[in-house]
C-alpha positions, 0 to 999 in steps of 0.5 A, spaced: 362 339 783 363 332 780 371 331 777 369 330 771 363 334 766 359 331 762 356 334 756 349 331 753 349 333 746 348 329 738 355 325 736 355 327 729 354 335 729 358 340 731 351 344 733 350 347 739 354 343 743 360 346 740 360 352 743 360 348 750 365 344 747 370 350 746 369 353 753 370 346 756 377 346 751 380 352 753 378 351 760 382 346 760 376 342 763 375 335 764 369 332 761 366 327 757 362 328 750 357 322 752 354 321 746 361 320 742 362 314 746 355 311 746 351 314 739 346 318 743 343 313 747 344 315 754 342 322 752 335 319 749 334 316 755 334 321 759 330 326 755 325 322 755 324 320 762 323 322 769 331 320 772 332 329 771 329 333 777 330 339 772 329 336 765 332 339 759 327 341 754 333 338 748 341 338 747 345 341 750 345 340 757 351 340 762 351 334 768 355 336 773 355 333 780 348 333 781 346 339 777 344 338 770 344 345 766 340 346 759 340 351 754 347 353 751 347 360 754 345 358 761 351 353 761 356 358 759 354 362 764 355 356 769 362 355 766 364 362 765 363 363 773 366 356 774 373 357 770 374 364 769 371 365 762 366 371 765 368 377 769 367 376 776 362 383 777 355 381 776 355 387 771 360 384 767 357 377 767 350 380 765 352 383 759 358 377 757 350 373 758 347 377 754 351 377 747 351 370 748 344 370 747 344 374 741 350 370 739 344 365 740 338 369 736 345 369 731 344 362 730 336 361 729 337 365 723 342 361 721 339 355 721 333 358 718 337 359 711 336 353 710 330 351 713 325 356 713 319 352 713 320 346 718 326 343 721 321 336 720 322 338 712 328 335 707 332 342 705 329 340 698 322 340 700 323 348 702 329 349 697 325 356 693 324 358 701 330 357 702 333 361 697 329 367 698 330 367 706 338 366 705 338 372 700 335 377 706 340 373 710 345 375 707 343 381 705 341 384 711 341 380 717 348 378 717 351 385 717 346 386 722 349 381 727 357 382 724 356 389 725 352 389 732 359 385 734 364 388 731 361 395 734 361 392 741 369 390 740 371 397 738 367 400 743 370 396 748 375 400 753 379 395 756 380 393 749 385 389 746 380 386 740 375 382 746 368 383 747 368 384 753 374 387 758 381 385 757 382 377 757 378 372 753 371 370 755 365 365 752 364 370 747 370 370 744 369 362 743 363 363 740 364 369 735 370 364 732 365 359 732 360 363 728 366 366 724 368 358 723 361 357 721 358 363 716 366 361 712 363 354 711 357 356 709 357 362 705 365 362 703 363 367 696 359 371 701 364 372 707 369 373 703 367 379 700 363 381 706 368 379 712 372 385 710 367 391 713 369 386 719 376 386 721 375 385 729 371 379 727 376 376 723 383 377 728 379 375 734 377 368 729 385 368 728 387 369 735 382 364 737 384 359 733 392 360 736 390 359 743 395 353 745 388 348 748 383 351 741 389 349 736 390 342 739 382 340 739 381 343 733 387 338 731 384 333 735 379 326 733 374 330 739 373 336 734 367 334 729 368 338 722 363 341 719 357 338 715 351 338 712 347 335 718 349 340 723 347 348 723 351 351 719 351 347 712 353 349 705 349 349 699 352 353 693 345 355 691 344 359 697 351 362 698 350 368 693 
């Protein structure tokens, strides 16, 4: 293991890095977010050529020592091991690993609200798509998701508003990131829809108060929201 991590990911969006970000943050990790410090050069470099044994399909990916991981849900699963944001039982890193993968499906139909044809197209080019797939969004797909979560909070036995056992995982940072997100996007709607999903909004609030999320939260490291990223607010689609 190298001392320091590096995280390859797009310097101007929250994206998919964010989720490695926020497990990197609360771990107390050291890292470097490349791309901030040279406009995503390196990381070009790097996928576009042979240096990597094990080459990533695109960002995120997690150098670290010798190994560099791609795909955000593999990385997590990396760290959650490495810095105890994972159970220690093979069970209880599987099923921590496969929420993020639904956290990961989550994400696609996201994106999808505002890009429903082709991430190659201007939202403006798909705009009437758009509208017609934000409305199924909203109206099925979201309270499908939220609901699927704060089910698995409540039926939690070791309790305590986590996902997954007593402590804080991967999990939780991700589902406050996708609470952060969904509020920026689609504030009309979460606002009357958060309701039906009180487990959700503590665990967001209680994440937010940890000492290391609240200090990267108010940090020059953490890039807000922004109509570049995954989520993006487009008064149109917020119905």
């Amino acid at each position: 293991m190298a001392d320091r991590y590096e995280l390859y990911y797009w310097p101007s969006i929250q994206g998919r890095g964010e989720f490695v970000r926020l497990a990197l943050e609360e771990a107390g990790a050291d890292y470097i977010d490349v791309a901030r410090s040279d406009d995503g050069s390196s990381m070009l470099r790097l996928l576009d050529g042979n240096k990597i044994a094990t080459p990533p399909f695109a960002p995120p990916f997690l150098k670290a020592g010798r190994l560099v991981i791609g795909q955000t849900a593999n990385i997590l699963l990396f760290l959650g091991a490495r810095h105890k944001l994972a159970p220690s039982g093979e069970a209880g890193r599987l099923w921590t690993h496969q929420l993020q993968l639904t956290v990961t499906d989550f994400v696609v139909e996201v994106h999808d609200t505002h890009h429903p044809i082709s991430s190659g197209l201007y939202y403006e080019e798909q705009k009437a798509e758009a509208r017609r797939r934000a409305r199924e969004f909203l109206k099925n797909r979201l309270p499908k998701y939220l609901g699927y979560f704060e089910r698995v909070i409540a039926g939690n036995a070791k309790g305590k508003g986590h996902p997954v056992g007593a402590k804080l995982t991967y999990v939780d940072l991700s589902l406050f990131q996708l609470i952060a997100g969904l509020r920026y996007a689609f504030p009309r709607a979460m606002k009357r829809k958060e309701l039906d999903y009180p487990r959700l909004a503590a665990l967001h609030e209680h994440v937010a108060k940890r000492p290391r999320i609240a200090a990267y939260l108010a940090s020059d490291r953490h890039i807000p929201f922004n109509q570049e990223g995954i989520f993006r607010r487009y008064r149109e689609l917020d119905a």
